[in-house]
C-alpha positions as CSV (number, residue, x, y, z in Angstrom):
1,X,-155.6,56.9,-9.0
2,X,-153.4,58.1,-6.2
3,X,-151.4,61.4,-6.5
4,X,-148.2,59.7,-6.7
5,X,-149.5,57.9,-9.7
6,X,-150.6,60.9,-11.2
7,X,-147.3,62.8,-10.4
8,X,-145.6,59.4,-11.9
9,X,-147.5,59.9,-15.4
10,X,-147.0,63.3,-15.5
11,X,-143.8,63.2,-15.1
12,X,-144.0,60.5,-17.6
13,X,-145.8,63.1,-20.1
14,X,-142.9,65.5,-19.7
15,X,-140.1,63.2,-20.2
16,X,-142.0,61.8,-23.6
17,X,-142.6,65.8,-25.2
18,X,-138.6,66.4,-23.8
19,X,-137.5,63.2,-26.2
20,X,-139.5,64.1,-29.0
21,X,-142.4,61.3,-28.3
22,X,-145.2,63.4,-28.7
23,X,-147.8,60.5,-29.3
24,X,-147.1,58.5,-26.1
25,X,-147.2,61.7,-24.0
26,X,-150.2,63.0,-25.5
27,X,-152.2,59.0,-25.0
28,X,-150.9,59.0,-21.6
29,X,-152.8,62.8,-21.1
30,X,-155.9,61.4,-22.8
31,X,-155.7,58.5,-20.5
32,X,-155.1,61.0,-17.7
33,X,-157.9,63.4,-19.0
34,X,-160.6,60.3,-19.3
35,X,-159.7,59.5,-15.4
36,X,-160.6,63.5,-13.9
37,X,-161.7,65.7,-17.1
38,X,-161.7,68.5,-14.4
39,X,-158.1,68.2,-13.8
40,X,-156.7,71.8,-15.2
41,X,-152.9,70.9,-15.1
42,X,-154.0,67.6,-17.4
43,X,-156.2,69.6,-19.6
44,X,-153.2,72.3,-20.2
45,X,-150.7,69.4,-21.0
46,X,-153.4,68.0,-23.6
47,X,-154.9,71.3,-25.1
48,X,-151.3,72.0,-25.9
49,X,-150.5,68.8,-27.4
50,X,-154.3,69.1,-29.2
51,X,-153.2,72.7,-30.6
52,X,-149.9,71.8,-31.8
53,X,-151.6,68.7,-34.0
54,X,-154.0,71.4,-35.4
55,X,-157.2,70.4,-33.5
56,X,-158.4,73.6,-32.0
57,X,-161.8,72.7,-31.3
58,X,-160.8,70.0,-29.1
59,X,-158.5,72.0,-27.3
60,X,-161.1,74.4,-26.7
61,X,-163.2,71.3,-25.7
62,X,-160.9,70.0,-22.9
63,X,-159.9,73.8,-21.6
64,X,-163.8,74.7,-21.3
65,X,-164.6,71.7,-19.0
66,X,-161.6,72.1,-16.7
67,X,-161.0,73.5,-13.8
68,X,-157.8,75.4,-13.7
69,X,-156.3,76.5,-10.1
70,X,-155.1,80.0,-9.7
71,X,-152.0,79.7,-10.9
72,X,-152.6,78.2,-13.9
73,X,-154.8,81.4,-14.8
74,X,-152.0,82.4,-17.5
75,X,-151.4,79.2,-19.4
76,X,-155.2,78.7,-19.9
77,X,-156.1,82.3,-21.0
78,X,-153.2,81.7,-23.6
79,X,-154.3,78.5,-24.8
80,X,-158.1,79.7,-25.1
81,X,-156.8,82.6,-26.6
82,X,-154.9,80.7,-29.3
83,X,-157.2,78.1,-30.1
84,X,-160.0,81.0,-30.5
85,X,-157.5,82.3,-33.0
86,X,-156.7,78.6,-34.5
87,X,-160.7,77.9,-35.0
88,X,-161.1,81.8,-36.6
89,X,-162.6,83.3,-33.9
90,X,-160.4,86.1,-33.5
91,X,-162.8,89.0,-31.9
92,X,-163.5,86.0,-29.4
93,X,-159.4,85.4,-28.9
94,X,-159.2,89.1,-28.2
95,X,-161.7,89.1,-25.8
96,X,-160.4,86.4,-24.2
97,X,-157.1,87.8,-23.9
98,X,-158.4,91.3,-22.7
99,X,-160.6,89.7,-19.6
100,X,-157.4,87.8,-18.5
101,X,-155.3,91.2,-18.5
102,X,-158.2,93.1,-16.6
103,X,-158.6,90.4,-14.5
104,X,-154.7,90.4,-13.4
105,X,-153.7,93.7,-14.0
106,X,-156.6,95.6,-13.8
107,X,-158.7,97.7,-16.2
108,X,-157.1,101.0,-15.6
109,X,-153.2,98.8,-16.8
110,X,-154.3,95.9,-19.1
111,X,-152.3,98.1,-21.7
112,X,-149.0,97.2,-20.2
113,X,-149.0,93.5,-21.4
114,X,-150.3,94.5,-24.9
């Protein structure tokens, strides 16, 4: 697939979750996941869409065999974080959570974003 053709379904996926066609956007991810499972922009898109049906352990599925680029170091620490929490695995969520803060902010200020 060319990266216009990925831009083109992504923009696709967008356009379906903005007119409340949650079930074409998410098969046109899973279409788009199946092609590059590494894709971490993708695997966001889907583990959102995975979470919001209730499926936690398939979000946590998708976002573990990613690869996320730096910028998308936030929206994947929050969407491990919250399907940790989803699946019941809240010490796990936490910790989660409190490697991304040290990561960004540092040990000595992860209490800033708390």
């Amino acid at each position: 697939m060319s990266p216009d053709q990925r831009q083109f379904l992504l923009t696709a996926v967008w356009l379906f979750m903005r007119h409340g066609q949650e079930w074409r956007a998410r098969t046109v991810c899973e279409a788009l996941s199946e092609d590059d499972p590494r894709d971490g922009t993708v695997a966001a898109a889907l583990a959102g869409m995975l979470l919001d049906g209730g499926e936690p352990g398939r979000a946590l599925e998708v976002l573990r065999i990613a690869d996320f680029p730096p910028e998308l170091s936030h929206p994947q620490a929050v969407l491990e974080a919250r399907a940790l929490r989803m699946a019941g695995r809240g010490r796990e969520a936490d910790a989660r959570w409190e490697r991304y803060l040290e990561a960004r902010k540092g040990a000595s200020r992860k209490w800033i974003a708390k």
